[in-house]
RORO-669834 format. One record per residue: x, y, z negated of N, C-alpha, C in turn. Coordinates in nm, 3 decimals. Layout:
<pts>
PT, X, Y, Z, X, Y, Z, X, Y, Z
...
</pts>
This chain:
<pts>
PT, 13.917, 8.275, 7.189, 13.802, 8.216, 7.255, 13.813, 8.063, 7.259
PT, 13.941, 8.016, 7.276, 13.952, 7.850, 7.273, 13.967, 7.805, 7.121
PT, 13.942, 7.883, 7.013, 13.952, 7.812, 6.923, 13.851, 7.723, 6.895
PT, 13.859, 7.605, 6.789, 13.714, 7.541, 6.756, 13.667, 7.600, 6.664
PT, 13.509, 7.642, 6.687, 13.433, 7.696, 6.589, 13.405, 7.614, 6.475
PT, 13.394, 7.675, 6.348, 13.373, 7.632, 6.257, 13.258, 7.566, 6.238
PT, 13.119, 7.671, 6.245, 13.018, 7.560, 6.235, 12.901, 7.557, 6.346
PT, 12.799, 7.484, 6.326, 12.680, 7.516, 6.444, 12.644, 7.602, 6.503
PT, 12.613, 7.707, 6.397, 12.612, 7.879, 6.465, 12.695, 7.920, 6.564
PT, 12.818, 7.906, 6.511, 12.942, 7.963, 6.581, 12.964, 7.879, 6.738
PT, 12.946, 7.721, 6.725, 12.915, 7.686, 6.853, 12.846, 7.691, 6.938
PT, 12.726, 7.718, 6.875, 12.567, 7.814, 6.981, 12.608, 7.948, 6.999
PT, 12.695, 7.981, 6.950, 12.696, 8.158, 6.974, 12.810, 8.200, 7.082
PT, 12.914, 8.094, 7.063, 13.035, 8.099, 7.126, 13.026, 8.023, 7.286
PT, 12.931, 7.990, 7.297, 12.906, 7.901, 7.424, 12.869, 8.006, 7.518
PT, 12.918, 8.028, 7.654, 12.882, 8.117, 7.782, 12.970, 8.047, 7.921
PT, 12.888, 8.172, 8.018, 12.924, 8.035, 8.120, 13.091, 8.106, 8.163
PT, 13.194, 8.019, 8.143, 13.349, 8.114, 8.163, 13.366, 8.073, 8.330
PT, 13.470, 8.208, 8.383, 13.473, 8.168, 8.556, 13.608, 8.193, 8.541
PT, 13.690, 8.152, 8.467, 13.847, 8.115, 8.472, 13.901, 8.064, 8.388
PT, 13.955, 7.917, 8.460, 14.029, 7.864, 8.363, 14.151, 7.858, 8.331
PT, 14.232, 7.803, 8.207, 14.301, 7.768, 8.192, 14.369, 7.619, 8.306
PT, 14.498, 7.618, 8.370, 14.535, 7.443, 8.371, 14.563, 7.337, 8.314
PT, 14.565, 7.371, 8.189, 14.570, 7.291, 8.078, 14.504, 7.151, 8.075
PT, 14.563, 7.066, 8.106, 14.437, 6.896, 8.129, 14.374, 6.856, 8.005
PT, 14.272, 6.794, 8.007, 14.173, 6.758, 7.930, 14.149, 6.593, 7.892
PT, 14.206, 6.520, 7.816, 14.223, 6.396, 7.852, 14.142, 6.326, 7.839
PT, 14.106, 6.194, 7.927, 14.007, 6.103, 7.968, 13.908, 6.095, 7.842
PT, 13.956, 6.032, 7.741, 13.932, 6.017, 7.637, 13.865, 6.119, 7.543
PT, 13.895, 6.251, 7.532, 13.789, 6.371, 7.517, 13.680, 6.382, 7.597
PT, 13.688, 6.320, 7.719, 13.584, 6.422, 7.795, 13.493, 6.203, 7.800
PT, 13.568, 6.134, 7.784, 13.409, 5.967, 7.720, 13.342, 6.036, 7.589
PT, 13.413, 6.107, 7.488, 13.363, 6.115, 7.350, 13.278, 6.252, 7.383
PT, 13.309, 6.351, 7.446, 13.179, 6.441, 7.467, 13.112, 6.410, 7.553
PT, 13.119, 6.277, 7.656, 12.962, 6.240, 7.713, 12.888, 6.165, 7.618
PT, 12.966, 6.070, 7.555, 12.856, 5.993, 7.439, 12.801, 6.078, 7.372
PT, 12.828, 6.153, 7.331, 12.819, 6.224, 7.223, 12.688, 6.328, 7.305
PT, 12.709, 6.374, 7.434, 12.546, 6.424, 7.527, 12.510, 6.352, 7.534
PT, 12.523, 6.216, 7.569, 12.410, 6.103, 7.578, 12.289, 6.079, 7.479
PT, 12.327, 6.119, 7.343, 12.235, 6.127, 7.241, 12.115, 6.197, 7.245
PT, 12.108, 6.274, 7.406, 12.018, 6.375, 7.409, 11.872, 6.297, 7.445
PT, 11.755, 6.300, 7.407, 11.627, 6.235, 7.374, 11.668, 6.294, 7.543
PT, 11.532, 6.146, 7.589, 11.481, 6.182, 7.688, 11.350, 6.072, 7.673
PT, 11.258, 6.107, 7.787, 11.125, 6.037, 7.804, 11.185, 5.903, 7.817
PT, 11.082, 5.783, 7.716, 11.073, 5.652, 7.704, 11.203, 5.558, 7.655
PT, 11.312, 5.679, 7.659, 11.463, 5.613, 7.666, 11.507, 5.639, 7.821
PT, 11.442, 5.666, 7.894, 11.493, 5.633, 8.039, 11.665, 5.692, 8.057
PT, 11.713, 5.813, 7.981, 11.846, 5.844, 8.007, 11.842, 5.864, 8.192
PT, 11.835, 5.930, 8.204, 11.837, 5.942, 8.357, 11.983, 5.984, 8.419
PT, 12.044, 6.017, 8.327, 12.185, 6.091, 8.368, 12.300, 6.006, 8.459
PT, 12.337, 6.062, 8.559, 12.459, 6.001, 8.614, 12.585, 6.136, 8.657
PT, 12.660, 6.049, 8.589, 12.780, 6.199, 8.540, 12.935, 6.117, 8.638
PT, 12.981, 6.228, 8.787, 13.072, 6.204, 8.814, 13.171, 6.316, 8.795
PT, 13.282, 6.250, 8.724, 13.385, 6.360, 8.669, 13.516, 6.353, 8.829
PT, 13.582, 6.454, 8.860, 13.644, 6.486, 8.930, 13.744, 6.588, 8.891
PT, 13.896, 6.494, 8.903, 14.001, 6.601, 8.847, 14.101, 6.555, 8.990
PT, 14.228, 6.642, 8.929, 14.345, 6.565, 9.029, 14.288, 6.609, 9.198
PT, 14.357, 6.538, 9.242, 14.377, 6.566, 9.421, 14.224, 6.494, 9.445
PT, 14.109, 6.438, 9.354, 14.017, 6.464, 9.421, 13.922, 6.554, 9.406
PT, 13.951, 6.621, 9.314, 13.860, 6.757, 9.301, 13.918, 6.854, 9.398
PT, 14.047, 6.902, 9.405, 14.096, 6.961, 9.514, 14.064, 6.900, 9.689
PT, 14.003, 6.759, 9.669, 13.987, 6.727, 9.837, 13.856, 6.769, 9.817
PT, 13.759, 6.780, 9.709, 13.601, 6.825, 9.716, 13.554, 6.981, 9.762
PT, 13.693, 7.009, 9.671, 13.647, 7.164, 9.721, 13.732, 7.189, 9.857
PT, 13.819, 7.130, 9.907, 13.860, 7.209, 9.984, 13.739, 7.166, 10.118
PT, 13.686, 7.029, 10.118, 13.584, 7.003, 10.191, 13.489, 7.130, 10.193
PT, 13.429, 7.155, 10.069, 13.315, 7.268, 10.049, 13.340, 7.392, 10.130
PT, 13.505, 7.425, 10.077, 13.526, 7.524, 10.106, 13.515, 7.594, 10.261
PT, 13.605, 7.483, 10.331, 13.582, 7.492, 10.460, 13.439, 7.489, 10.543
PT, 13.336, 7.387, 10.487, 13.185, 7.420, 10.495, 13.108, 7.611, 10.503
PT, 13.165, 7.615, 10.367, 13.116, 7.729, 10.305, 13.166, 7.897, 10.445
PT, 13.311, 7.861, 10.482, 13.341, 7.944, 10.591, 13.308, 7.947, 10.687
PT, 13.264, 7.788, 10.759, 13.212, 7.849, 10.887, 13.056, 7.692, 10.863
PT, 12.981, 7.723, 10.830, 12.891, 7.685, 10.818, 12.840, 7.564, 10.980
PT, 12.834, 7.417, 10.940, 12.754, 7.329, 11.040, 12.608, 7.289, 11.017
PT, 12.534, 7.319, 10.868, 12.453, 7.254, 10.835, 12.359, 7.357, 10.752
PT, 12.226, 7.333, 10.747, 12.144, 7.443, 10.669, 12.187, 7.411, 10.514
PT, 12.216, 7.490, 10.434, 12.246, 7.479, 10.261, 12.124, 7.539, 10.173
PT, 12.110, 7.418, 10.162, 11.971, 7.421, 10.078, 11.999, 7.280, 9.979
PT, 11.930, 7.296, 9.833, 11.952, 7.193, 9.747, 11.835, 7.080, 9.759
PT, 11.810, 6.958, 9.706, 11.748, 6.920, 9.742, 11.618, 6.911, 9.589
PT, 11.631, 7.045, 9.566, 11.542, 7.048, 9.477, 11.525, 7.244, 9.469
PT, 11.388, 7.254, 9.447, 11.411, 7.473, 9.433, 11.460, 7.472, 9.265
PT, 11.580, 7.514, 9.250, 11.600, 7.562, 9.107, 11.605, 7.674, 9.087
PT, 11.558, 7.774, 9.195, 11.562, 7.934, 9.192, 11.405, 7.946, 9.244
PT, 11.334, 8.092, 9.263, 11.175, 8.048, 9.307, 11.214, 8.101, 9.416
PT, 11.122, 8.119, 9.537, 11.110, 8.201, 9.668, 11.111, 8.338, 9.628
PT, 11.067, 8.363, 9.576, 11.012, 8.485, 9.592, 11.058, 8.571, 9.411
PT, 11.100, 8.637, 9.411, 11.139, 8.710, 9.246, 11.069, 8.834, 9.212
PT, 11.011, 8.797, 9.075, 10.955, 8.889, 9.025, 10.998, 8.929, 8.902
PT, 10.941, 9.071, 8.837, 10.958, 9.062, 8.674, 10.936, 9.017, 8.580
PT, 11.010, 8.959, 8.488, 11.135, 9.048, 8.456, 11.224, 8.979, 8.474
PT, 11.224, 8.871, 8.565, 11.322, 8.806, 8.612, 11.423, 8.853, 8.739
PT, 11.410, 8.945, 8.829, 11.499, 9.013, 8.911, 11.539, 9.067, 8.851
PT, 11.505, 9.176, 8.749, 11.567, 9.288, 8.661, 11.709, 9.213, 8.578
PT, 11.660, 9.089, 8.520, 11.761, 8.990, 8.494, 11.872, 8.937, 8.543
PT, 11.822, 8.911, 8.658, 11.938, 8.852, 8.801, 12.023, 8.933, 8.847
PT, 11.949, 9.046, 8.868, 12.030, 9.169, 8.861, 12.136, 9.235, 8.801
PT, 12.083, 9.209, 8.664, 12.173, 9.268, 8.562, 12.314, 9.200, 8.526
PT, 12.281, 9.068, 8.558, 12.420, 8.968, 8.559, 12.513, 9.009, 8.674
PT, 12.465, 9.002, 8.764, 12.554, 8.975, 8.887, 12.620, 9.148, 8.861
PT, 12.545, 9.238, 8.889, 12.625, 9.362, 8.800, 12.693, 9.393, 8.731
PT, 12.684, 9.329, 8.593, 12.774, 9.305, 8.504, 12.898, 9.260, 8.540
PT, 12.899, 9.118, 8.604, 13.012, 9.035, 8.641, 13.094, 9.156, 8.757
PT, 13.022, 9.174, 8.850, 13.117, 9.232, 8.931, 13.176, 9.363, 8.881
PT, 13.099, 9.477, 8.798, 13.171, 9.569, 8.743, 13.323, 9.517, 8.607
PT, 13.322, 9.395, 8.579, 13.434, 9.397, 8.507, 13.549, 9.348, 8.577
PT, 13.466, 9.285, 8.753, 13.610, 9.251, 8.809, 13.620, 9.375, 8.906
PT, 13.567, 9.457, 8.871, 13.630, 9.564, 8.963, 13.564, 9.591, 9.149
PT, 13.455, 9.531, 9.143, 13.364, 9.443, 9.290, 13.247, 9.551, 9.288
PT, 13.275, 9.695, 9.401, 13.144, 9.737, 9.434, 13.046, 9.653, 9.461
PT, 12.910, 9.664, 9.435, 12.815, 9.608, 9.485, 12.775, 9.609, 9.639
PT, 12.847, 9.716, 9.710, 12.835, 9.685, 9.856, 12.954, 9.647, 9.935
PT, 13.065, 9.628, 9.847, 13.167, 9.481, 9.904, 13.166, 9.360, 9.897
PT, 13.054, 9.329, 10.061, 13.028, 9.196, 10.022, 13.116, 9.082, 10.049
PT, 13.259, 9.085, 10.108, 13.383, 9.051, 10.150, 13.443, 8.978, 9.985
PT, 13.414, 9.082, 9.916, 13.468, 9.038, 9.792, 13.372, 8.980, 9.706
PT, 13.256, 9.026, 9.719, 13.154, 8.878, 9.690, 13.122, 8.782, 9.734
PT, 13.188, 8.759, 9.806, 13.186, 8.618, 9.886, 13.289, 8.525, 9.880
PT, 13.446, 8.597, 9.814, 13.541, 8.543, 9.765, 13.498, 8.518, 9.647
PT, 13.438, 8.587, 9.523, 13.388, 8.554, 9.404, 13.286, 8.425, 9.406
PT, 13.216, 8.403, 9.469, 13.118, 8.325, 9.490, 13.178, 8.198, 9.526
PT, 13.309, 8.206, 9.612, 13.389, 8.093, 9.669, 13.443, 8.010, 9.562
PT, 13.464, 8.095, 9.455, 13.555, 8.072, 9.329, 13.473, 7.926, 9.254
PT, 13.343, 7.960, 9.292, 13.225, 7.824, 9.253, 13.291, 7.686, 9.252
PT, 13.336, 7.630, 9.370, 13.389, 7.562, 9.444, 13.498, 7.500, 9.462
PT, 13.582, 7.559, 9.356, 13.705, 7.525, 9.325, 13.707, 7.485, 9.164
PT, 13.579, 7.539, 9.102, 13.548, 7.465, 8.964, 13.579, 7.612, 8.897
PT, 13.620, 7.746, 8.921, 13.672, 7.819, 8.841, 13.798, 7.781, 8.793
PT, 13.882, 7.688, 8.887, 14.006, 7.657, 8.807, 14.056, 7.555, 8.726
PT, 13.915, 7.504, 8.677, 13.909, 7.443, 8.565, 13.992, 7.322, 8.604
PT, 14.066, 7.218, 8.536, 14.108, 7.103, 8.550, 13.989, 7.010, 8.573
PT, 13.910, 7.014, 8.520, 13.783, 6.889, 8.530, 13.649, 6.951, 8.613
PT, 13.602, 6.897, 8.682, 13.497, 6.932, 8.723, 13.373, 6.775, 8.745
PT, 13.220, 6.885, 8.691, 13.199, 6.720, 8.744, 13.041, 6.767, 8.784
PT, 13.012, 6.638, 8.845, 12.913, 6.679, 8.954, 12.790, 6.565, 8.865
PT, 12.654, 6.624, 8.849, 12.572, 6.578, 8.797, 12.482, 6.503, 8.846
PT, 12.404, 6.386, 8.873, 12.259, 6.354, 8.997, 12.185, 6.286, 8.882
PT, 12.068, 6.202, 8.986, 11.934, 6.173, 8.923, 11.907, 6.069, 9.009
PT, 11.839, 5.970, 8.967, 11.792, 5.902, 9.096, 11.617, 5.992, 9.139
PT, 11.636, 5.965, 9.275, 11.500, 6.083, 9.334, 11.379, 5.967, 9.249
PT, 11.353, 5.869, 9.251, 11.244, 5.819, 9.244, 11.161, 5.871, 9.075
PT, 11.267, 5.929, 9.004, 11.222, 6.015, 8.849, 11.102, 6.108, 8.895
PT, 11.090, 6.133, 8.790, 10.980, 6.292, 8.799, 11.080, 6.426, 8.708
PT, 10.955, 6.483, 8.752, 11.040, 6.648, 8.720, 11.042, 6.643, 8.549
PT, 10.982, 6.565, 8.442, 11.025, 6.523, 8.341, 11.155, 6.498, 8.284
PT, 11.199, 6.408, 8.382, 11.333, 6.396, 8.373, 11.428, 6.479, 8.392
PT, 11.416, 6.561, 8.468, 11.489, 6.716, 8.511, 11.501, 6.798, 8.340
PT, 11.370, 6.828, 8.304, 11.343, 6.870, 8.132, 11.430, 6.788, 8.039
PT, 11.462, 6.619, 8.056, 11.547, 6.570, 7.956, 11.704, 6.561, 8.001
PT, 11.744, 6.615, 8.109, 11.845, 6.648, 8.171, 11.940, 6.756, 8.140
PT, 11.831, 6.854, 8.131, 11.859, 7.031, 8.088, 11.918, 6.970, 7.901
PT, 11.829, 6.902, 7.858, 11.853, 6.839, 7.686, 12.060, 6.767, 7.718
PT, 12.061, 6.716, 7.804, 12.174, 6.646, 7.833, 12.255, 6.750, 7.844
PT, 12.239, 6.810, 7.933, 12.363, 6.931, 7.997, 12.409, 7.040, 7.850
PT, 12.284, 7.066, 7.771, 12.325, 7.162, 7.653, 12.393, 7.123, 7.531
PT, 12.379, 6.984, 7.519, 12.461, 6.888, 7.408, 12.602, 6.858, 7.459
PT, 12.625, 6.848, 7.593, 12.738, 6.831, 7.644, 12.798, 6.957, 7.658
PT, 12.767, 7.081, 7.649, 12.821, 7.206, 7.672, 12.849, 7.254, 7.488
PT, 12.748, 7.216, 7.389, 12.817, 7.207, 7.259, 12.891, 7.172, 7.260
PT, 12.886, 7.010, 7.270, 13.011, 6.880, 7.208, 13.140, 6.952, 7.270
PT, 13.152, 7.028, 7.360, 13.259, 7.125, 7.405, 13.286, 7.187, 7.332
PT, 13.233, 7.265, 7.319, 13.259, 7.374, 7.204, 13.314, 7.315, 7.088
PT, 13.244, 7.232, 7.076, 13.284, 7.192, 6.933, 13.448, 7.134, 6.912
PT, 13.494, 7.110, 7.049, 13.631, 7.097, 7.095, 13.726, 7.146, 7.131
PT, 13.680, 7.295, 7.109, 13.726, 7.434, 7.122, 13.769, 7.405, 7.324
PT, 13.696, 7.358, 7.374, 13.659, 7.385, 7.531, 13.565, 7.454, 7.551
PT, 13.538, 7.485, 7.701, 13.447, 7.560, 7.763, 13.423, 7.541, 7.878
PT, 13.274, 7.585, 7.899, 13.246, 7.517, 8.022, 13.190, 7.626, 8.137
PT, 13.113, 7.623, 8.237, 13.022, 7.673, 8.335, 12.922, 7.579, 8.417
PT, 12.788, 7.600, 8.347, 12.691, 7.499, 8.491, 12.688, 7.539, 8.575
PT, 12.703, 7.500, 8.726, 12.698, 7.549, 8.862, 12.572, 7.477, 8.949
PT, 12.486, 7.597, 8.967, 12.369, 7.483, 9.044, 12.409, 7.533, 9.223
PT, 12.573, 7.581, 9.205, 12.615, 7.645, 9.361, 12.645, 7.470, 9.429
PT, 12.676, 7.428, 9.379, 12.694, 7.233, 9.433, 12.576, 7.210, 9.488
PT, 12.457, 7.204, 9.443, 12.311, 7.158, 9.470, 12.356, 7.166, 9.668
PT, 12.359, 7.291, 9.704, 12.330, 7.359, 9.845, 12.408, 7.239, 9.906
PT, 12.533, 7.189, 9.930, 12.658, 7.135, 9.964, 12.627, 6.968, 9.864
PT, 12.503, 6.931, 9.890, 12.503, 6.784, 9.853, 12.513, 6.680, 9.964
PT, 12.499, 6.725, 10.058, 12.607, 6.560, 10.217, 12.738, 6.623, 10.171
PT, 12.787, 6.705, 10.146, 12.960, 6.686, 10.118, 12.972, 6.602, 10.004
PT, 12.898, 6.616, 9.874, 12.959, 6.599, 9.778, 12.908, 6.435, 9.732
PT, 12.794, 6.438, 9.824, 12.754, 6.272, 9.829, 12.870, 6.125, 9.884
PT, 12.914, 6.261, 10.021, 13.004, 6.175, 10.136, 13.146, 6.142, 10.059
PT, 13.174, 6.256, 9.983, 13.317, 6.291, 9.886, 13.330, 6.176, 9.776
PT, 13.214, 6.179, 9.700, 13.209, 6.077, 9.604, 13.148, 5.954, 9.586
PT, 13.106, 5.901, 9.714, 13.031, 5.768, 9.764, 12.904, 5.761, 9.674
PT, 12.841, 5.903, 9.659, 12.720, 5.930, 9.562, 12.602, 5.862, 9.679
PT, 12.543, 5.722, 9.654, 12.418, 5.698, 9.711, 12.293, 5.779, 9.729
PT, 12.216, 5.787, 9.917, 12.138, 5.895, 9.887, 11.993, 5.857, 9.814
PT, 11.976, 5.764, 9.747, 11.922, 5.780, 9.657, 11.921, 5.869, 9.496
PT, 12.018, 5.935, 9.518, 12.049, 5.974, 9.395, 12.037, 6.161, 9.453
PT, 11.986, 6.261, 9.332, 12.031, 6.353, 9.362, 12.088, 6.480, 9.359
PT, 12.161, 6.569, 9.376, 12.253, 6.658, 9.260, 12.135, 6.739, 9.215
PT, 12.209, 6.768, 9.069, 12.128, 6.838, 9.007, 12.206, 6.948, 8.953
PT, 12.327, 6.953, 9.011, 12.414, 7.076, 8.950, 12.560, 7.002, 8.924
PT, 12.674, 7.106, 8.882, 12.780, 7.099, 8.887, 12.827, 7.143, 8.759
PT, 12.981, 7.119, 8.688, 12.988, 7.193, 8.567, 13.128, 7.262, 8.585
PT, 13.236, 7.295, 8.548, 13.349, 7.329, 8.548, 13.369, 7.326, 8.417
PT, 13.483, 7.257, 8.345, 13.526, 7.245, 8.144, 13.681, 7.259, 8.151
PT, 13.705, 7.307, 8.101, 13.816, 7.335, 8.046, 13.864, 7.445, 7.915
PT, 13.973, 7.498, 7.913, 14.010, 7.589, 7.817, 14.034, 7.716, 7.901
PT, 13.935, 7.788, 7.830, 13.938, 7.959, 7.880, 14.022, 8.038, 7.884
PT, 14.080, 8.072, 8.046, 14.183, 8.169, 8.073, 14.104, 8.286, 7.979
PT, 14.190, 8.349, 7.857, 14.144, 8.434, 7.738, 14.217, 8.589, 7.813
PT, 14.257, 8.607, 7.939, 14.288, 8.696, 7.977, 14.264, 8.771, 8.094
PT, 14.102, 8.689, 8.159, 14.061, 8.701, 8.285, 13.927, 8.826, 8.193
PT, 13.942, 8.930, 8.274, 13.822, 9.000, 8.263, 13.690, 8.953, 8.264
PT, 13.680, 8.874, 8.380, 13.523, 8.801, 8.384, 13.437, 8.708, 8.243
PT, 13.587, 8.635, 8.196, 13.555, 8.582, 8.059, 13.490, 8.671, 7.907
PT, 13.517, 8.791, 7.962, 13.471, 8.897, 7.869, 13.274, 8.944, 7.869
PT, 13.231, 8.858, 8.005, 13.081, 8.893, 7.946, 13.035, 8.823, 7.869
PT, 12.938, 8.950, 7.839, 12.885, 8.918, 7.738, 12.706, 8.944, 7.799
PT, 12.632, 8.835, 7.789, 12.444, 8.873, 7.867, 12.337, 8.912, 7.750
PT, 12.304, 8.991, 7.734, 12.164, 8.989, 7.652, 12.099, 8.831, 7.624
PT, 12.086, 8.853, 7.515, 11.961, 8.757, 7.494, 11.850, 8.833, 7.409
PT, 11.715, 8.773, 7.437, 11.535, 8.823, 7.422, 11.597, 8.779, 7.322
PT, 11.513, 8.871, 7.167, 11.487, 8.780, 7.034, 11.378, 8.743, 7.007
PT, 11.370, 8.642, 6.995, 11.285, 8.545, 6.916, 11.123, 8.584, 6.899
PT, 11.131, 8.694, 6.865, 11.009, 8.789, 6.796, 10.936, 8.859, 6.913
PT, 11.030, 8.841, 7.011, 10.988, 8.900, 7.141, 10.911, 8.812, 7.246
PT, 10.954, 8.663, 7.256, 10.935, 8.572, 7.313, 10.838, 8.447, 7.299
PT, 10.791, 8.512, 7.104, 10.747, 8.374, 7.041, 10.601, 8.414, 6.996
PT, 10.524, 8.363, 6.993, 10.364, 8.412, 6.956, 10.367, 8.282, 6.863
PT, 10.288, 8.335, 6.683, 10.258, 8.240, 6.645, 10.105, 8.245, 6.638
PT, 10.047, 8.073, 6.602, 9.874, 8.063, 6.626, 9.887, 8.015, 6.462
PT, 9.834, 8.117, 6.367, 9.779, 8.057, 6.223, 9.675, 8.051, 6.243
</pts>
């Protein structure tokens, strides 16, 4: 799974979101050449809206352990400061949501009505999956939801240029909820605002969870052409 893929295919195909890592460090210098290298991602006018804070070492461990302790006994409502999920779920998107979180927990062995142990799984968010690098994504608020669209362009070139480095990653939009920690943690101005989290590293190749595998719609299913 950590090898580097050979070609484009193989790096679009080989890309998923992994929830254990390897400790293996990732050096400074890999992880400037796969942001330049996402930076290339078009966005409206040029604007580049991206602001990318990376977190390894004893301060990723002081981020999460902040979260963590949040996350146990709760002082504050957790909500992101943007909806990236809807209110309300319908089809065929619950059937979807569903089917993941199912998946995941039947290969770690997690009835669906132990919620003790989904709540330790869920904790796992927070600690990066392990990963040596973790990094926390924002925006300045005064953008439009445009920019969010050339963002998503950012996050998927940077999750290649991984691949293509025989790394791996996970987006986490579990950060969003826990943005006064992660603002206060990383002297992130509140003008600015999270837009998600990532975890990169090299894939523990022996953790069960690393073994899903999600459906994807084909093409033919999804695509209407107008001749």
């Amino acid at each position: 799974m950590n090898q580097t893929p050979n070609s484009f295919a193989e790096i679009v195909g080989s890309r998923r979101s992994i929830r254990r890592f390897l400790p293996d460090p990732v050096p400074r210098d890999t992880l400037l050449a796969l942001l330049d290298l996402a930076a290339r991602a078009p966005s409206g006018v040029n604007t580049q809206p991206w602001h990318v804070h990376v977190v390894t070492g004893a301060a990723k461990e002081a981020l999460s352990a902040k979260i963590l302790a949040e996350y146990e006994s709760p002082s504050f409502e957790h909500k992101g400061e943007y909806a990236y999920y809807p209110e309300s779920w319908g089809e065929p998107y619950l059937g979807r949501r569903r089917h993941t979180g199912l998946a995941l927990y039947s290969l770690l062995g997690i009835d669906k009505k132990d919620t003790a142990r989904m709540r330790q799984q869920w904790a796992r968010n927070y600690t990066f999956f392990d990963a040596p690098v973790g990094l926390i994504f924002t925006i300045d608020k005064v953008l439009g939801q445009g920019s969010l669209i050339d963002y998503g362009g950012f996050l998927q070139t940077l999750m290649l240029a991984a691949r293509a480095h025989g790394l791996h990653t996970c987006v986490q939009a579990a950060f969003c909820e826990y943005h006064p920690i992660v603002k206060a943690q990383l002297a992130i101005p509140d003008t600015q605002m999270v837009v998600c989290g990532m975890s990169l590293g090299y894939a523990d190749e022996s953790a069960p969870e690393n073994t899903l595998e999600l459906p994807r719609i084909p093409a033919s299913e999804f695509t209407q052409f107008h001749d």
